[in-house]
C-alpha positions as a Markdown table, in Angstrom:
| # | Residue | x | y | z |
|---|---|---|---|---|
| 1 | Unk | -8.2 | -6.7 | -5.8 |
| 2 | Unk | -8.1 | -3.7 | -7.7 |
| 3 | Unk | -11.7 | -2.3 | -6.1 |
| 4 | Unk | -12.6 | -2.0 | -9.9 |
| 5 | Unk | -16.0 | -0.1 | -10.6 |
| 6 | Unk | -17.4 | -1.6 | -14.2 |
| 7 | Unk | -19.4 | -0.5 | -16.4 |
| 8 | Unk | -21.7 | -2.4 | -18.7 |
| 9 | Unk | -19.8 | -4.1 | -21.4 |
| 10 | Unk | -16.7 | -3.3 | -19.6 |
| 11 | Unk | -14.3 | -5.7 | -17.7 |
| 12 | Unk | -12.4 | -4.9 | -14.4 |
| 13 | Unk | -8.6 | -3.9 | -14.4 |
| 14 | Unk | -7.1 | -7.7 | -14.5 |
| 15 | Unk | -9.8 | -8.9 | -17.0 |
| 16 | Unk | -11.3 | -11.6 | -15.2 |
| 17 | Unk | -14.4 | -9.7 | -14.3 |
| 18 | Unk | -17.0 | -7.9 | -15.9 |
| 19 | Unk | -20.4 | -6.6 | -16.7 |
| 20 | Unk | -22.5 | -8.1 | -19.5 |
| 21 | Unk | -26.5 | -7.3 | -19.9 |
| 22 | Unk | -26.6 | -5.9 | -16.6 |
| 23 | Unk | -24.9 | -9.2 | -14.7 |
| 24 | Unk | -21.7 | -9.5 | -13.7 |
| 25 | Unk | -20.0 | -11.7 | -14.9 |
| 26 | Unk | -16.2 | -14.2 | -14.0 |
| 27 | Unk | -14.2 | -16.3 | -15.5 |
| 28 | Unk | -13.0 | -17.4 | -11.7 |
| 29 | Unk | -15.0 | -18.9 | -8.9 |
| 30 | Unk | -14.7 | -20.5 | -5.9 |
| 31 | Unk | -14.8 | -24.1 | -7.5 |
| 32 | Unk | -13.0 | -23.1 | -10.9 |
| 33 | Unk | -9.9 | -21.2 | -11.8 |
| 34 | Unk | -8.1 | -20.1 | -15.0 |
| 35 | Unk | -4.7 | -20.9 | -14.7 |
| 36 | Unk | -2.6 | -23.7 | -15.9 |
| 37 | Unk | -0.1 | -26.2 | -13.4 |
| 38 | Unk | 2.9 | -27.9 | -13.9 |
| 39 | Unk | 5.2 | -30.0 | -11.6 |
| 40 | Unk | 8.6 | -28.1 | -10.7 |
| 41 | Unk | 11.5 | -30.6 | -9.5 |
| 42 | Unk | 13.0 | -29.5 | -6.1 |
| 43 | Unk | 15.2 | -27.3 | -5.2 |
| 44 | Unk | 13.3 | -24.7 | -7.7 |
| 45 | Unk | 13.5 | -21.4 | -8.7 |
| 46 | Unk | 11.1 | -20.1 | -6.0 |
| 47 | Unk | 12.6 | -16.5 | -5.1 |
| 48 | Unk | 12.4 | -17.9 | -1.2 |
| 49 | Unk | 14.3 | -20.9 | -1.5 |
| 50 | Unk | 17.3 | -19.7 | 0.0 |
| 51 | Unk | 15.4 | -20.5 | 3.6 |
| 52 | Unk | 12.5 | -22.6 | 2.6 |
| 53 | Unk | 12.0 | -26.1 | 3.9 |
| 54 | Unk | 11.7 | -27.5 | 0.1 |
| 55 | Unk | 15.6 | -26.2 | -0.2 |
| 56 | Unk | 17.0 | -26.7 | 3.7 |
| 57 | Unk | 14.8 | -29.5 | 5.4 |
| 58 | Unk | 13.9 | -26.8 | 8.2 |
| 59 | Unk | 11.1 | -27.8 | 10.3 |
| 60 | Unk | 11.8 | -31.6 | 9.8 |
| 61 | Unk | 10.3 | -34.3 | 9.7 |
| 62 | Unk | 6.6 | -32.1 | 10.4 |
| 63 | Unk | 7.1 | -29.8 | 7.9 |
| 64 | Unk | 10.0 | -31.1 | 5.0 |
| 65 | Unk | 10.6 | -34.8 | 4.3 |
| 66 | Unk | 14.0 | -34.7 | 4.2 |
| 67 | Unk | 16.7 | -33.2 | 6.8 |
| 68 | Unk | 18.2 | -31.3 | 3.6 |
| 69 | Unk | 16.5 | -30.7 | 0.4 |
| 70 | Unk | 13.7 | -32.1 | -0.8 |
| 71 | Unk | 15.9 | -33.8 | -4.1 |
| 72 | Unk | 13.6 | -35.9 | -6.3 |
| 73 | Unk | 10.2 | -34.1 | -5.1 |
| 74 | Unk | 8.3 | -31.9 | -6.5 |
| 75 | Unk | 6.1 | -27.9 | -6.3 |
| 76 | Unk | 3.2 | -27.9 | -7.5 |
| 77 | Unk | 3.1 | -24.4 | -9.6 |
| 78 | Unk | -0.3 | -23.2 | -10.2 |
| 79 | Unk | 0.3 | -20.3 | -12.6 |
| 80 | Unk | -2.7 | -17.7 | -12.9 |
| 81 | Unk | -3.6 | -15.6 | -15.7 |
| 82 | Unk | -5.1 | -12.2 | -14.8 |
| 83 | Unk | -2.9 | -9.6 | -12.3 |
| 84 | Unk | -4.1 | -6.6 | -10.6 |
| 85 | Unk | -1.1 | -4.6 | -11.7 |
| 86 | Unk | 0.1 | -3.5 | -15.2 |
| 87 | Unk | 4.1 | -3.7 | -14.8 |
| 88 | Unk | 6.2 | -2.1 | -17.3 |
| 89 | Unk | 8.7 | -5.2 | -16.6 |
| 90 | Unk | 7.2 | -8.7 | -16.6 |
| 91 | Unk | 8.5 | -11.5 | -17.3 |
| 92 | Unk | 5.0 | -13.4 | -17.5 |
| 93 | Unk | 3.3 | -10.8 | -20.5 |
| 94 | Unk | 2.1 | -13.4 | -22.2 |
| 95 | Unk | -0.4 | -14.3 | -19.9 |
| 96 | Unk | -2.3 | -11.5 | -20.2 |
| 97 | Unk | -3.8 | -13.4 | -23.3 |
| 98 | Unk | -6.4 | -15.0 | -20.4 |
| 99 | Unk | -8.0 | -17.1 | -23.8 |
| 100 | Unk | -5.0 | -19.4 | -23.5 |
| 101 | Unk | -6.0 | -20.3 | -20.0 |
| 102 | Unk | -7.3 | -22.9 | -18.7 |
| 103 | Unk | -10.4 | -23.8 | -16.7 |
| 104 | Unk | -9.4 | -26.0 | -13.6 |
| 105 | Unk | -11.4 | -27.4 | -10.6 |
| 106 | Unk | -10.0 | -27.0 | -7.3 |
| 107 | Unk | -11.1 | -31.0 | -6.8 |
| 108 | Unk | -8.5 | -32.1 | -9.8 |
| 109 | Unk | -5.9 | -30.1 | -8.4 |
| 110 | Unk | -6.4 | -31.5 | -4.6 |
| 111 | Unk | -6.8 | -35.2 | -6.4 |
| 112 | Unk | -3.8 | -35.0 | -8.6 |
| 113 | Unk | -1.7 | -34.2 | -5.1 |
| 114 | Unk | -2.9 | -36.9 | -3.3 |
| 115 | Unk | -1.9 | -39.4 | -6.0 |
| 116 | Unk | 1.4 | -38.3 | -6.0 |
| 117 | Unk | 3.6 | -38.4 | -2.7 |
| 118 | Unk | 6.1 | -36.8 | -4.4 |
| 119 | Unk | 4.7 | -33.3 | -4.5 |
| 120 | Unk | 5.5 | -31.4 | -1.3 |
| 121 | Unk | 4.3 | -27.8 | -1.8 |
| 122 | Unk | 1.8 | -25.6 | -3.9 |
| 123 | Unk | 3.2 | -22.3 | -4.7 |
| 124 | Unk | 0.4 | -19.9 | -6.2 |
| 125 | Unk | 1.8 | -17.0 | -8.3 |
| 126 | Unk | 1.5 | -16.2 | -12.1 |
| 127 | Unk | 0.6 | -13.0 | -13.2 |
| 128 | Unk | -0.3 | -12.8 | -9.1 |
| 129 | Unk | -2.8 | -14.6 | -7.1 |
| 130 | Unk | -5.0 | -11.8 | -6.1 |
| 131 | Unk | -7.8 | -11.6 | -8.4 |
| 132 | Unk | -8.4 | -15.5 | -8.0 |
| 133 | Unk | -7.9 | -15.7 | -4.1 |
| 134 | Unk | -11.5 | -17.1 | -3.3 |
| 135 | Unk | -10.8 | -20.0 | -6.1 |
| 136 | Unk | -7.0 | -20.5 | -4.4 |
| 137 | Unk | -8.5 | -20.2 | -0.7 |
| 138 | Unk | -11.3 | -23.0 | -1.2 |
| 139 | Unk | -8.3 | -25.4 | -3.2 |
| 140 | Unk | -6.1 | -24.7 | -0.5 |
| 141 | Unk | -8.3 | -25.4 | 2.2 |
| 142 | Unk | -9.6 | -28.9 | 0.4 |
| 143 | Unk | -6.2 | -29.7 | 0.2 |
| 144 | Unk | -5.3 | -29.3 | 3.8 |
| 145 | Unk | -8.8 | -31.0 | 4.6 |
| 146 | Unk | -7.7 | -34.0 | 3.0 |
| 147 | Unk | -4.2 | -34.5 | 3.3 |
| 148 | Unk | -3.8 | -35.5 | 6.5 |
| 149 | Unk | -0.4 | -35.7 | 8.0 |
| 150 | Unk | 1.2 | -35.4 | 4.7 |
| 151 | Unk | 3.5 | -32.3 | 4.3 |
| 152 | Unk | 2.4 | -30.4 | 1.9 |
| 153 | Unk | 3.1 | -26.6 | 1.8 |
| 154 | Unk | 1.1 | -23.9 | 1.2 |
| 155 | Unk | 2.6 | -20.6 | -0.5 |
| 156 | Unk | 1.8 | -17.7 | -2.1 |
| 157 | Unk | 4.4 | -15.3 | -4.6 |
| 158 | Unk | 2.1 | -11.8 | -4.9 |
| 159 | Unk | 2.2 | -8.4 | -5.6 |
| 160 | Unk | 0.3 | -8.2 | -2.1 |
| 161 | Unk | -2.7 | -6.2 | -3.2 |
| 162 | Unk | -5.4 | -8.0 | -2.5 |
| 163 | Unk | -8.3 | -7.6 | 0.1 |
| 164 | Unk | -6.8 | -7.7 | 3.4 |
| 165 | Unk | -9.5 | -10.5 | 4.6 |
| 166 | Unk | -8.5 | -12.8 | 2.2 |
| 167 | Unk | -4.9 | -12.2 | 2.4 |
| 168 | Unk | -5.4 | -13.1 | 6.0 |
| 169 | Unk | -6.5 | -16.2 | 5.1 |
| 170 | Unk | -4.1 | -16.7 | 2.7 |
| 171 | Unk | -1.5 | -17.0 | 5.6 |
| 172 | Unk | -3.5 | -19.1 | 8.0 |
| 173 | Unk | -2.9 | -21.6 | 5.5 |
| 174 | Unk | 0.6 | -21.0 | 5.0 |
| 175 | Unk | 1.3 | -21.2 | 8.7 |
| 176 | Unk | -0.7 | -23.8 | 9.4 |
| 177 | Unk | 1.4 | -26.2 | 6.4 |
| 178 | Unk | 4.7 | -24.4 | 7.0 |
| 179 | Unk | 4.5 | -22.2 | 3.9 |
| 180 | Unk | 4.9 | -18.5 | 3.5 |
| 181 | Unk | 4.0 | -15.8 | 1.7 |
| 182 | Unk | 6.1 | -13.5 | -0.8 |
| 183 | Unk | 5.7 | -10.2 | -0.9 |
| 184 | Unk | 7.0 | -8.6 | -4.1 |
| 185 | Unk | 7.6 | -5.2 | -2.9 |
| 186 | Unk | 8.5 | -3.4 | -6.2 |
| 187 | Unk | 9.2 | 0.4 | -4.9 |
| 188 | Unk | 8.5 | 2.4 | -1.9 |
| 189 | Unk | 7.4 | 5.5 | -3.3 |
| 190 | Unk | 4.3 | 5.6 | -4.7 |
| 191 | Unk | 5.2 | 7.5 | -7.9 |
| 192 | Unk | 8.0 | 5.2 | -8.4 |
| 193 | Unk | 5.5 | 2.3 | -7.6 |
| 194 | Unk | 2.8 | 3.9 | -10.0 |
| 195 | Unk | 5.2 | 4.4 | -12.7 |
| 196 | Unk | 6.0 | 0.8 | -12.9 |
| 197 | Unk | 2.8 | -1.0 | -12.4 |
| 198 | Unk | 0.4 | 1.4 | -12.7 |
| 199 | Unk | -1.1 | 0.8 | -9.3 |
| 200 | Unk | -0.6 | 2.2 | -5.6 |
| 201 | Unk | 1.3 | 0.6 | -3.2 |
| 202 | Unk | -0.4 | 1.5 | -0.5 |
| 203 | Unk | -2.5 | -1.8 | 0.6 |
| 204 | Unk | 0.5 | -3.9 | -0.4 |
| 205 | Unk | 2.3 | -2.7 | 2.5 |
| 206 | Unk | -0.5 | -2.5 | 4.5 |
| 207 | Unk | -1.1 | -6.1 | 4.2 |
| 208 | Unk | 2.7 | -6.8 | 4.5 |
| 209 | Unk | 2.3 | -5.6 | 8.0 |
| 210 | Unk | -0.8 | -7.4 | 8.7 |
| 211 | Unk | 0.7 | -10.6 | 7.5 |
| 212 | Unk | 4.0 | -10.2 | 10.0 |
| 213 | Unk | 1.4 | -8.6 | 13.0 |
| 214 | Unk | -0.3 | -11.4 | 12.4 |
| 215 | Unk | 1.8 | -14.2 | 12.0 |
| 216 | Unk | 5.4 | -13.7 | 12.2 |
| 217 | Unk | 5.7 | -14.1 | 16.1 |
| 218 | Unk | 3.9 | -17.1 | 16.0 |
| 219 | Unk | 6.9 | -19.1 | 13.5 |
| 220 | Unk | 9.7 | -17.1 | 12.9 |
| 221 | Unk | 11.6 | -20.3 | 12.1 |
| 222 | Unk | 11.0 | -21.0 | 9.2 |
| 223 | Unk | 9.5 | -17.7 | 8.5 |
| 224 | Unk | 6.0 | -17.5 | 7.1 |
| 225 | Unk | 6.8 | -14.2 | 5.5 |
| 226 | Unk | 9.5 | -12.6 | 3.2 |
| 227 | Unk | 9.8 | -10.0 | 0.6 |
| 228 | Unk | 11.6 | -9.6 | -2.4 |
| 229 | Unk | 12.6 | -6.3 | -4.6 |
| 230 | Unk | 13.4 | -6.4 | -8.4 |
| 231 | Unk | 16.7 | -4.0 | -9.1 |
| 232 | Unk | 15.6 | -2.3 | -11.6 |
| 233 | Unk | 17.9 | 0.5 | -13.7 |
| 234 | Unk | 17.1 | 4.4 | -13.5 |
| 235 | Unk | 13.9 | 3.5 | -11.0 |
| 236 | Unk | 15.1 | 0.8 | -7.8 |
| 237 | Unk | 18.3 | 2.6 | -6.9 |
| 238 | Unk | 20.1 | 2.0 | -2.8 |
| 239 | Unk | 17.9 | 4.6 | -1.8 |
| 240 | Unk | 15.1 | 3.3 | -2.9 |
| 241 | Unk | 15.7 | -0.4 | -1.6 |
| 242 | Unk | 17.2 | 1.1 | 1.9 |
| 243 | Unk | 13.5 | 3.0 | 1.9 |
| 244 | Unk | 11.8 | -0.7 | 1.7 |
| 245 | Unk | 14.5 | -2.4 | 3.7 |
| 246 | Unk | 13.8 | 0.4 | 6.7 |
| 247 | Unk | 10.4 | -0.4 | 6.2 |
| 248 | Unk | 10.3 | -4.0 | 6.7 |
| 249 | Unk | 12.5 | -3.4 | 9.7 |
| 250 | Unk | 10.1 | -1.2 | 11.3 |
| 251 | Unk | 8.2 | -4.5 | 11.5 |
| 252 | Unk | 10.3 | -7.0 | 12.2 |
| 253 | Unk | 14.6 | -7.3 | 11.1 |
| 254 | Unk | 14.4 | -10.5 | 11.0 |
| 255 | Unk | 12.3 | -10.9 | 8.2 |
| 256 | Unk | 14.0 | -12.3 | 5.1 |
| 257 | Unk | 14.7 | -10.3 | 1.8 |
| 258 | Unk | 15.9 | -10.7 | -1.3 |
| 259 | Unk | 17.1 | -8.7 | -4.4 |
| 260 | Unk | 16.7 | -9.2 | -7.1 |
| 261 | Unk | 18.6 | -8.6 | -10.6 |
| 262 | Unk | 16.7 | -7.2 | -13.1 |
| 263 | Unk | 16.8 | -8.4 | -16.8 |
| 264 | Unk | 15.0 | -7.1 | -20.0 |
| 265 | Unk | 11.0 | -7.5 | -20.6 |
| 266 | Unk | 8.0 | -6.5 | -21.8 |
| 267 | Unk | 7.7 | -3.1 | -22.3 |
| 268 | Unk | 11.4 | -2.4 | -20.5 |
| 269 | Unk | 13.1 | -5.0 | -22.6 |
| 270 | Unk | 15.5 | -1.8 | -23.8 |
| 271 | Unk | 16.6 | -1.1 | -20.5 |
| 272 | Unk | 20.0 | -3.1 | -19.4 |
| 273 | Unk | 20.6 | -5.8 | -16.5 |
| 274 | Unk | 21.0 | -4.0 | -13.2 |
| 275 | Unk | 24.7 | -3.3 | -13.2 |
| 276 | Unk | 26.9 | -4.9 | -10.6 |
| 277 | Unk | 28.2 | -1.6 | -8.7 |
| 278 | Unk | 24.3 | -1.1 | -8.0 |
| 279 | Unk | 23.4 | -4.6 | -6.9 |
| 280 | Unk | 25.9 | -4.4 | -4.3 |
| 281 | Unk | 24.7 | -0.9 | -3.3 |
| 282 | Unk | 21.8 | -1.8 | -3.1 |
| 283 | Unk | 22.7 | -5.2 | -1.0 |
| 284 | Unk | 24.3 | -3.2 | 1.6 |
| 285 | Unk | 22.0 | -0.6 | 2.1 |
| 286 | Unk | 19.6 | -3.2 | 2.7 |
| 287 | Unk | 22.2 | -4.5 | 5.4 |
| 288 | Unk | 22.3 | -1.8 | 7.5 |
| 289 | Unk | 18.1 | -2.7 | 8.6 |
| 290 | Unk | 17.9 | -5.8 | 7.9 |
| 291 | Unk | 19.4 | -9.5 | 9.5 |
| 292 | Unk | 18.6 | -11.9 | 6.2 |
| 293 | Unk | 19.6 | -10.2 | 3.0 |
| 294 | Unk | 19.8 | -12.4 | 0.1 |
| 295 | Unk | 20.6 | -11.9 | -3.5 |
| 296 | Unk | 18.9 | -13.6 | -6.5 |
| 297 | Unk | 19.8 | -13.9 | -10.3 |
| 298 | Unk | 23.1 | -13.3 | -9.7 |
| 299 | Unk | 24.4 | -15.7 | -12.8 |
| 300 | Unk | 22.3 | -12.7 | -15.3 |
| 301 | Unk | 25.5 | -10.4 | -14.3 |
| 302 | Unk | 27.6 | -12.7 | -16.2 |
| 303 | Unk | 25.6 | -12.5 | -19.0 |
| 304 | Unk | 27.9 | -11.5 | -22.7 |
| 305 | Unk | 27.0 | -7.5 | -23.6 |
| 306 | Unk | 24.2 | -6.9 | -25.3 |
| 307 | Unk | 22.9 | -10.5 | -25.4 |
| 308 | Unk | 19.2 | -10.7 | -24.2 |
| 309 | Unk | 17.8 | -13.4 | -22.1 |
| 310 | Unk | 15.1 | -15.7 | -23.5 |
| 311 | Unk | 11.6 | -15.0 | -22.3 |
């Protein structure tokens, strides 16, 4: 994802590649992943629930099996180490240990579905998907090879920075199982961007505009695309978030967005939950672009002074 150039006895920028005795070398490939899974009860904490059909039973009966939420089924979260950014703020730090991962076949995750009727969606994020796309892509696709009628979602939660031909597959598979793909767009501008991640923005929203191009038109209902923005202090300000909000209008209003308050991690875990004058700033500047404007974590507001939340 990262377009890493290694040299020998080096590894590439997430740490899942690298150069050994003149071989490259992975912990990833298209029939194993490092990563580890767990079941998450519906309605979860995905940061597109407020519109997805695992919360609302949109696109019933082809795509939800309920009329309303999916109640007493299940995600399947496939959580991978390794990221192609380095953000000053996440919440998933541990997981740059990638020894504590596990090594898992894309054949035990399609058979564990398929024994259980009670899992409805895969969601791949983690760290983000990116540097293990061709592993997720050849799971994903045995999965929809096999299912049959069964819904089963496919959907992605990224930092959008991977190669634009396999993000493109990515959400063929997606719209094809009435999932979507999230887009965390962190900042706008680039030195804000490279300031908190360490990376350039640049083919994140490139590929954010493919994906709508692409697909958008083809089921806006429920959509196959959204975005989401952490609020974070002193950086993600209303001018900042109407920047990105402008942006994904440009594209298409109607895509769905969602805010995000920021809470203490990592190497930011001195700076303070996004205070409520700027979420709401932020909320309506985003307004004025967009039709679907959402905001998420709003119970961390709440929160007692200067008690931290638990990682």
């Amino acid at each position: 994802a990262a377009n890493c150039v290694i040299g020998e006895g080096e590894a590439g920028y997430c740490g899942i590649r690298g150069v050994g005795n003149g071989r490259l070398w992975s912990l990833s490939t298209t029939e194993q992943g490092l990563l580890h899974y767990y079941l998450d009860p519906h309605v979860t904490n995905c940061c597109n629930a407020w519109w997805c059909p695992a919360a609302t039973g949109c696109g019933y009966p082809r795509y939800a099996v309920t009329s309303g939420p999916e109640v007493g089924h299940f995600n399947l979260a496939l959580f991978f180490y390794g990221c192609s950014f380095n953000c000053l703020f996440c919440q998933n730090w541990t997981h740059k240990v990638l020894s504590c991962g596990k090594r898992v076949s894309a054949r035990e995750l399609v058979e564990l579905t398929l024994s259980n009727p009670r899992i409805t969606c895969w969601c791949w994020f983690g760290w983000s998907p990116e540097p293990q796309l061709p592993f997720a892509l050849n799971a994903s696709r045995l999965l929809v090879e096999s299912k049959g009628e069964r819904v089963c979602r496919i959907c992605w939660e990224w930092n959008g920075d991977g190669h634009p031909a396999l993000v493109r597959r990515a959400a063929e598979l997606s719209q094809v199982t009435c999932g979507n793909v999230k887009f965390d767009l962190k900042a706008f501008d680039g030195r804000v961007h490279v300031a908190l991640t360490g990376m350039s923005n640049r083919r994140t929203l490139e590929n954010f505009e493919l994906v709508c191009r692409e697909f958008f038109d083809a089921r806006p209902e429920p959509p196959v695309l959204g975005a989401t923005t952490l609020l974070v202090p002193h950086y993600v300000d209303a001018e900042e978030v109407s920047r990105i909000a402008e942006f994904i209008a440009s594209i298409d209003d109607r895509i769905p967005y969602s805010l995000l308050v920021f809470h203490p991690d990592f190497r930011m875990d001195d700076v303070p939950v996004t205070p409520e004058r700027q979420v709401w700033e932020c909320y309506r500047a985003a307004r004025r672009h967009l039709k679907r404007v959402n905001v998420g974590n709003l119970h961390l507001l709440y929160w007692p002074a200067g008690i931290r939340p638990l990682a």
